[in-house]
SEKE-376132 format. One line per 10 residues: number of its first residue (from 1); their letters; for each residue x, y, z of N, C-alpha, C. Coordinates in nm, 4 decimals. Layout:
BEGIN
NUM = a = X Y Z X Y Z X Y Z | ...
//
This chain:
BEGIN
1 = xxxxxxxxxx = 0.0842 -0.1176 0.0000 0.0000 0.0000 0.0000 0.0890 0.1243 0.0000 | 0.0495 0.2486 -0.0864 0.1162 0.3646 -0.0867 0.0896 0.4284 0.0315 | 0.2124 0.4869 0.0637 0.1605 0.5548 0.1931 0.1272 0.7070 0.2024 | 0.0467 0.7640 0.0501 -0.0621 0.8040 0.0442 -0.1846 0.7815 0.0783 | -0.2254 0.6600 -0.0004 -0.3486 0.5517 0.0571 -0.3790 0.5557 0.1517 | -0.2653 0.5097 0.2561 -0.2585 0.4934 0.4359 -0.2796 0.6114 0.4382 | -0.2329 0.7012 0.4110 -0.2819 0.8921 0.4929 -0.3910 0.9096 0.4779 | -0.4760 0.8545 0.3829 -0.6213 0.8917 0.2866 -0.6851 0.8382 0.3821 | -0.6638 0.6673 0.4100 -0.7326 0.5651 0.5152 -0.7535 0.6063 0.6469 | -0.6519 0.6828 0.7161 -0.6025 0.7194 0.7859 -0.6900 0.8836 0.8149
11 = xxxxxxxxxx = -0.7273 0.9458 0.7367 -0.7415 1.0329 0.7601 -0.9166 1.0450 0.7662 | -0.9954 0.9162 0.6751 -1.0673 0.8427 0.6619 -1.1471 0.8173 0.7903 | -1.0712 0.7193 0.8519 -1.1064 0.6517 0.9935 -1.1152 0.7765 1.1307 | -1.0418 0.8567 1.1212 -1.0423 0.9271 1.1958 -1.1594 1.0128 1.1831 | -1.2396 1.0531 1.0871 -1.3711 1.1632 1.0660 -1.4776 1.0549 0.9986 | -1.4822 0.9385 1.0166 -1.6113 0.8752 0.9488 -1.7043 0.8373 1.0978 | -1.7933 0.8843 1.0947 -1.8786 0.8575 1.1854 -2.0465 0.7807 1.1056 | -2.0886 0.7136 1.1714 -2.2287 0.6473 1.0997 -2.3493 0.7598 1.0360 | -2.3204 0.8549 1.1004 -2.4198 1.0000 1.0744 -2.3057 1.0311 0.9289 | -2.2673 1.0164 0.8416 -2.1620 1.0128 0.7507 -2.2146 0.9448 0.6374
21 = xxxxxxxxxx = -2.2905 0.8144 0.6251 -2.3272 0.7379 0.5762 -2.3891 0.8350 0.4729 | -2.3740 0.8355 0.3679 -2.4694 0.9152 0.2322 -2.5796 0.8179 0.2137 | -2.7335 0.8245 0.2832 -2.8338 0.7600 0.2563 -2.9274 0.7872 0.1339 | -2.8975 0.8693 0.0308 -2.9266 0.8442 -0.0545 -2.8406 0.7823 -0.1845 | -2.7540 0.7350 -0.1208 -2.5953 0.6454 -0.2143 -2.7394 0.4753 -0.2468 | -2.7877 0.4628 -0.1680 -2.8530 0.3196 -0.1374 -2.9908 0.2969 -0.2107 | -2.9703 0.1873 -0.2856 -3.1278 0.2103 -0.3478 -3.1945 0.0605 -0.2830 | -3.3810 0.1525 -0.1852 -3.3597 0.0617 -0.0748 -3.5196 0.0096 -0.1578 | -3.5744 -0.1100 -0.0666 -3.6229 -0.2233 -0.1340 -3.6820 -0.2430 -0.0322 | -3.8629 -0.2846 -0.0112 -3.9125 -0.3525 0.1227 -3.9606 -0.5144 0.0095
31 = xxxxxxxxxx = -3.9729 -0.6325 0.0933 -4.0846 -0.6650 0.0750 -4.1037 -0.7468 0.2423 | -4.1833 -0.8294 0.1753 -4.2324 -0.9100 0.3112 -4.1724 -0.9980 0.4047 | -4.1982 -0.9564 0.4987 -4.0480 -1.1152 0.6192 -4.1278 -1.2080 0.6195 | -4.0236 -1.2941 0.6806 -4.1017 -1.4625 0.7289 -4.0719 -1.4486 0.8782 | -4.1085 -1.5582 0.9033 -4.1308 -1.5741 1.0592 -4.2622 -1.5398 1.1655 | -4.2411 -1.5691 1.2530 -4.3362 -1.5247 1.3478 -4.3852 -1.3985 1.3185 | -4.5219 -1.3779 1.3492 -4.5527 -1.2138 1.3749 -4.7079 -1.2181 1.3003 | -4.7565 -1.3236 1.3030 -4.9002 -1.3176 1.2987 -4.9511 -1.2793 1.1822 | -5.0388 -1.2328 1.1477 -5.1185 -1.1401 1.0408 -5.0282 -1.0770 0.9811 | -4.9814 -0.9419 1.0764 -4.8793 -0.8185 1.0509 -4.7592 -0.8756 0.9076
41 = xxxxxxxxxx = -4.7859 -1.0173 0.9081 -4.6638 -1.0661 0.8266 -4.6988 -1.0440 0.6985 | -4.8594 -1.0813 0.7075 -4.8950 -1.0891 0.5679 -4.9235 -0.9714 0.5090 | -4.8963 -0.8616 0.6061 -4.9871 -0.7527 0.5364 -4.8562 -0.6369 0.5093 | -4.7713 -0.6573 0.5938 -4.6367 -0.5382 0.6178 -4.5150 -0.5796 0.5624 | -4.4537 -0.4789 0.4297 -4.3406 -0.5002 0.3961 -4.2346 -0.4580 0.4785 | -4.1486 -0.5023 0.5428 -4.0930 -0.4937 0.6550 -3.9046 -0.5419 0.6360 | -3.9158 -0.6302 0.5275 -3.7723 -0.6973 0.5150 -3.7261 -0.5634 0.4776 | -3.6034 -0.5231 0.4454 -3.5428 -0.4252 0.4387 -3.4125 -0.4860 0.3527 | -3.4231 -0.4615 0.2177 -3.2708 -0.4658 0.1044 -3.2316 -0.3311 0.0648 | -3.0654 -0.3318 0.0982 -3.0506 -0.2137 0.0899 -2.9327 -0.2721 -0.0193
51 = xxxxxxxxxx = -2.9003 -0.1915 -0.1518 -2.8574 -0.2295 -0.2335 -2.7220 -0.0860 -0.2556 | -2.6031 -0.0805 -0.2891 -2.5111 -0.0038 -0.3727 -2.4021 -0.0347 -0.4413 | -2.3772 0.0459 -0.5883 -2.2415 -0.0327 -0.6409 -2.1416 0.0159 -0.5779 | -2.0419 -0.0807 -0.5101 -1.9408 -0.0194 -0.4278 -1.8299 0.0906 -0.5383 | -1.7932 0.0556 -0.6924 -1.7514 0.1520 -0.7471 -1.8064 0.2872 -0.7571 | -1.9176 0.3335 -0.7422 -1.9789 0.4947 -0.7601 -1.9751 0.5310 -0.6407 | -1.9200 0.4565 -0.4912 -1.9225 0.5483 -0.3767 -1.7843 0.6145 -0.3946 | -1.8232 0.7248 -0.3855 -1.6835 0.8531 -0.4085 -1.6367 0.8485 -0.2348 | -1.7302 0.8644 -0.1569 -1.7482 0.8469 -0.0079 -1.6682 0.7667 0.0774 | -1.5907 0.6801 -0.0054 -1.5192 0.5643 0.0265 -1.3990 0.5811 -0.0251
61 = xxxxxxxxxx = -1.2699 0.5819 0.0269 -1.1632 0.5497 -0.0223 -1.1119 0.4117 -0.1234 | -1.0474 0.4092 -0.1649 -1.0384 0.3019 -0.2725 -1.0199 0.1526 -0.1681 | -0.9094 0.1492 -0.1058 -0.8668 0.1005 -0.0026 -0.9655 0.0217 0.0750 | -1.0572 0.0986 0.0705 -1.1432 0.0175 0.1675 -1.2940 -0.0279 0.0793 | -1.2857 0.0435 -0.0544 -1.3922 -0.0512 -0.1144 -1.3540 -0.1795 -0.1884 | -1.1934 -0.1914 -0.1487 -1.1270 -0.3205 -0.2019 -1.1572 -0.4033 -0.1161 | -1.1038 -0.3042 0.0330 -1.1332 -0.4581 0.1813 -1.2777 -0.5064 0.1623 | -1.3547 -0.4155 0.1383 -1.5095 -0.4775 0.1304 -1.5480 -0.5672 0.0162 | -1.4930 -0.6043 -0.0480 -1.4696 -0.6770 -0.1760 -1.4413 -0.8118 -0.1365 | -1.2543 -0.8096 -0.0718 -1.1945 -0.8945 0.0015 -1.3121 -0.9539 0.1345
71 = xxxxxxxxxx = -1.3691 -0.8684 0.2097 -1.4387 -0.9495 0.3292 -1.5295 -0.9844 0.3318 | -1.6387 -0.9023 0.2295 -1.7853 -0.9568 0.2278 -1.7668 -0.9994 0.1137 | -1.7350 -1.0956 0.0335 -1.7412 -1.1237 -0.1211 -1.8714 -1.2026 -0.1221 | -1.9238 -1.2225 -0.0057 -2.0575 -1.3193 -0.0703 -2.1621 -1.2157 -0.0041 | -2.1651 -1.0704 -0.0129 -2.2116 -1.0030 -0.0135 -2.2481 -0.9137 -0.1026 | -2.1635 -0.9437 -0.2215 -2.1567 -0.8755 -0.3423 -2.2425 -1.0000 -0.4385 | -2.3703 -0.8872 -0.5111 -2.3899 -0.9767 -0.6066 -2.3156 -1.0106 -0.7564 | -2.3813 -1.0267 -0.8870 -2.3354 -1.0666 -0.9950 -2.3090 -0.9421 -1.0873 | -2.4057 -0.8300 -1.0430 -2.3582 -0.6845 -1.0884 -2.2710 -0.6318 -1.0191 | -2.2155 -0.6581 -0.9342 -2.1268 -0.5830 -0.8687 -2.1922 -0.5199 -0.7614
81 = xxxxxxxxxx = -2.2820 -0.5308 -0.6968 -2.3446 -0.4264 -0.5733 -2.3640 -0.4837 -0.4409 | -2.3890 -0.4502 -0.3696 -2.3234 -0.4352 -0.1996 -2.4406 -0.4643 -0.1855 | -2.4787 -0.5799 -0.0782 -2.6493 -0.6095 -0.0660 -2.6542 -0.6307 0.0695 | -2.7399 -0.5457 0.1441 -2.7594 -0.5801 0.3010 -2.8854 -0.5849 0.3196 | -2.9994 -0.6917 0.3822 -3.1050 -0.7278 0.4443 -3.0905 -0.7196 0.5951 | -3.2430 -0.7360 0.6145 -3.2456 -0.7133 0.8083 -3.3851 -0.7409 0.7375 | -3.4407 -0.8596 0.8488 -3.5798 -0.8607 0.8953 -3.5784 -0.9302 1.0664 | -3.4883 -0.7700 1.1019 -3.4699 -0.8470 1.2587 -3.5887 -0.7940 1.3365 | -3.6679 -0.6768 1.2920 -3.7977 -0.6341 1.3747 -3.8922 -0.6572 1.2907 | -3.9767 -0.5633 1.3315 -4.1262 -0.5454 1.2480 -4.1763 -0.4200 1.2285
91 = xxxxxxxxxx = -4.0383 -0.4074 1.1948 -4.0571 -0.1962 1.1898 -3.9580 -0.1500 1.0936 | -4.0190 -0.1369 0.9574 -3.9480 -0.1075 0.8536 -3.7836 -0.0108 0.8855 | -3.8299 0.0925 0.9304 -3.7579 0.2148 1.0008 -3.6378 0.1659 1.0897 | -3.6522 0.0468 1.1672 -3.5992 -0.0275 1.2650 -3.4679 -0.1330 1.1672 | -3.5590 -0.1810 1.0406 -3.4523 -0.2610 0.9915 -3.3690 -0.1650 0.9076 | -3.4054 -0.0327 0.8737 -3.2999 0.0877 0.7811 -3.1728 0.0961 0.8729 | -3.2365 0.0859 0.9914 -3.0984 0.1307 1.0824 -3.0404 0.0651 1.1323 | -3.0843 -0.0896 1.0965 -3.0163 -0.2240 1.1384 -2.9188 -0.2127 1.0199 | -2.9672 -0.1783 0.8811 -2.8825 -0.2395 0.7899 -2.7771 -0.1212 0.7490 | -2.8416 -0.0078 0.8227 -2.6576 0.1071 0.7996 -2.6101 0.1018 0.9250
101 = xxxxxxxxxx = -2.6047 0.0145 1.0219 -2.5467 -0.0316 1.1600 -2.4556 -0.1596 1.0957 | -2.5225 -0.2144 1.0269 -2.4493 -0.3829 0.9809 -2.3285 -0.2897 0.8601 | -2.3619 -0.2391 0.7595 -2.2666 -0.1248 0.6589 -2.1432 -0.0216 0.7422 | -2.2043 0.0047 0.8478 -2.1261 0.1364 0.9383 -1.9789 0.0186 1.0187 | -2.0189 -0.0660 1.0237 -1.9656 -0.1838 1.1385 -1.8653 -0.2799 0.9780 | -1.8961 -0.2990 0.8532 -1.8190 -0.3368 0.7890 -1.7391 -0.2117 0.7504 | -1.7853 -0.1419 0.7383 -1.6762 -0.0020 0.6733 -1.5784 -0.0299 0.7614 | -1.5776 -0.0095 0.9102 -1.5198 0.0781 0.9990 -1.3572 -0.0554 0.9995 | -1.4348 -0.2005 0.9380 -1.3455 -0.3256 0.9876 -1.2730 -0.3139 0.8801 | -1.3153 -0.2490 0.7365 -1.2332 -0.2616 0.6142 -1.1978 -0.1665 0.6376
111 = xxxxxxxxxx = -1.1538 -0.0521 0.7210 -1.0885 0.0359 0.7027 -0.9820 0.1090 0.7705 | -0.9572 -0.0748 0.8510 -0.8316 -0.0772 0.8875 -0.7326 -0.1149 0.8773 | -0.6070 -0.0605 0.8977 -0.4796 -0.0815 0.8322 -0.4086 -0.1703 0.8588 | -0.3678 -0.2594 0.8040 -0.2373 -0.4065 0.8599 -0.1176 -0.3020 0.9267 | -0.1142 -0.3854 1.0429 -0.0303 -0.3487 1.1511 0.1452 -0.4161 1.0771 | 0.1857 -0.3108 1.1002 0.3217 -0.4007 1.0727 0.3925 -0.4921 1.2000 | 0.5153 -0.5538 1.2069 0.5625 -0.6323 1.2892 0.6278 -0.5660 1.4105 | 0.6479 -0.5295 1.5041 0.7086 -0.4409 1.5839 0.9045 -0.4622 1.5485 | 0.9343 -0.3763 1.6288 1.1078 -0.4287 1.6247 1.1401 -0.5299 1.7015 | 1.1070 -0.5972 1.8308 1.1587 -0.7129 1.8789 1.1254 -0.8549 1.7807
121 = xxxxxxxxxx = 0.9496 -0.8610 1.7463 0.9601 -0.9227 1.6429 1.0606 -0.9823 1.5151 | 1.0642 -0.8299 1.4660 1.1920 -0.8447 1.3347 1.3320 -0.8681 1.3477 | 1.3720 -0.8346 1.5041 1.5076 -0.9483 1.5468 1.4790 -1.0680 1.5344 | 1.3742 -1.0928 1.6410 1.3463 -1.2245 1.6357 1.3526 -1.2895 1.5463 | 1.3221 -1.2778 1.3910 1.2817 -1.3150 1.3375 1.4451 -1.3464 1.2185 | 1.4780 -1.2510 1.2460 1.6525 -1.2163 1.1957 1.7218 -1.3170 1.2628 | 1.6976 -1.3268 1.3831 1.7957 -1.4300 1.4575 1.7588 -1.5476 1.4330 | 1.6424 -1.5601 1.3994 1.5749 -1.7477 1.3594 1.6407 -1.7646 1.2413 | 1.6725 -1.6691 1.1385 1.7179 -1.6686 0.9865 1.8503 -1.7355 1.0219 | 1.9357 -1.6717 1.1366 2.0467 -1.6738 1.1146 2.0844 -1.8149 1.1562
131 = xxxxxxxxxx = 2.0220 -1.8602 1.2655 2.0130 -1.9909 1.3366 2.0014 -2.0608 1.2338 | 1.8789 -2.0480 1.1509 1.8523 -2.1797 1.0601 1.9817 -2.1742 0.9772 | 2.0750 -2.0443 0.8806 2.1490 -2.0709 0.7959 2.2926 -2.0861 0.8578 | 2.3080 -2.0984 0.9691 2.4510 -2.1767 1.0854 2.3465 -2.3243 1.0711 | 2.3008 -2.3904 1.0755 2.2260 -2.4896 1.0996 2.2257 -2.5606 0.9610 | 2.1857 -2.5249 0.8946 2.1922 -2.5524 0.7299 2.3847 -2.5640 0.7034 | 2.4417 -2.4759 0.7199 2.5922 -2.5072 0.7348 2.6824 -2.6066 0.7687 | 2.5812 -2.6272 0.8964 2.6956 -2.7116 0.9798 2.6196 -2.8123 0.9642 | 2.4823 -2.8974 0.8604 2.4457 -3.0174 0.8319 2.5218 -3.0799 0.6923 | 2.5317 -2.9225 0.6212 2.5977 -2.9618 0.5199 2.7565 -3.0593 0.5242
141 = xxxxxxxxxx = 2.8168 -2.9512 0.6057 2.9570 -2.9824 0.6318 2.9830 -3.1471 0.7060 | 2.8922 -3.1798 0.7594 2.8678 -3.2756 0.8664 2.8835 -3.3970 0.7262 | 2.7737 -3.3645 0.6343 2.7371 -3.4870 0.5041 2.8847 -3.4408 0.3980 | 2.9157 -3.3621 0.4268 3.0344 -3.3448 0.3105 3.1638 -3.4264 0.3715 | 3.1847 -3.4256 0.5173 3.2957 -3.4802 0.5840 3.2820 -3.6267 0.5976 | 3.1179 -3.6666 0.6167 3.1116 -3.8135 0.5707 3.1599 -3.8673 0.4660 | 3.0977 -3.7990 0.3721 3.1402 -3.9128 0.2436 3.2982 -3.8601 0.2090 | 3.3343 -3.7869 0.2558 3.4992 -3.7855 0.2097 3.5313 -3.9066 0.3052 | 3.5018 -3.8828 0.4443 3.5608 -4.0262 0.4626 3.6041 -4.1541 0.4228 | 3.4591 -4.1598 0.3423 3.4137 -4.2914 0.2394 3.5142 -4.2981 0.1342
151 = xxxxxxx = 3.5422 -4.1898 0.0768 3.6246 -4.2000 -0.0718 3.7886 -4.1954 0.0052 | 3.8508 -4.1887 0.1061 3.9725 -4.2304 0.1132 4.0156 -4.3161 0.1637 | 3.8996 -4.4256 0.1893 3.9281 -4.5553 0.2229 3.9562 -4.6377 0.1002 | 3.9066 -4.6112 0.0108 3.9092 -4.6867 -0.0915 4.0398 -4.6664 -0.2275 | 4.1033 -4.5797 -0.1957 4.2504 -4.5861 -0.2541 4.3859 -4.6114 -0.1731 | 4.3826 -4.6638 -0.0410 4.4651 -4.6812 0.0180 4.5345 -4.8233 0.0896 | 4.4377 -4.9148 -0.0651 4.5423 -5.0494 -0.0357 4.6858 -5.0833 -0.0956
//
């Protein structure tokens, strides 16, 4: 990642709040839930699909409409668009704000940055290198001193 990107991401995460969300970016969809709830089921569109192509959100850094790509991929349909349902109440209004709560909560996870390794780590990790290639050395030398053994037995009758 350029560490432009990271400043963008970065600068991103720090001022995105859920009141941020561009609710008319979303083209939203009722129809009917299943489950319990009596009558009210048959009569109230209530499921809640909230649909957007993640390429036309300007709203979004690139960066993170990739992570959302990468994390929800079976969230994305066959056109390319971002699909979130909720039929967790029975209150249309109730599932809008379930499903830019479920959107606000993936943004916030794609739009964070891989941590790099600290410095004790990257010794660590230097010193395992070095171990293994003293180790690799001294197996070699070990099989090279064998078979010389082998070959000067055999000219010295």
């Amino acid at each position: 990642m350029a560490p432009k990107d990271a400043d963008e991401v970065r600068r991103f995460q720090a001022a995105f709040r859920r009141e941020d969300i561009p609710h008319k970016a979303f083209a939203t969809t009722f129809h009917r839930s299943g489950g319990a709830g009596g009558q009210n089921v048959n009569k109230v569109n209530t499921k809640v699909f909230m649909r957007f192509d993640l390429d036309e959100q300007a709203w979004l850094p690139a960066y993170v409409r990739q992570r959302l790509r990468e994390l929800d991929a079976k969230r994305i349909n066959s056109k390319g668009e971002y699909l979130i349902t909720s039929e967790k109440t029975r209150s249309q209004r109730h599932n809008i704000e379930d499903c830019l709560d479920r959107l606000w909560e993936s943004v916030c996870l794609a739009a964070e940055l891989p941590k790099g390794p600290d410095e004790e780590t990257v010794q660590r990790v230097v010193g395992l290198k070095k171990a293994e290639k003293a180790r690799n050395k001294e197996s070699k030398k070990r099989q090279s001193d064998r078979k010389a053994s082998r070959r000067r037995g055999f000219g010295d009758d």
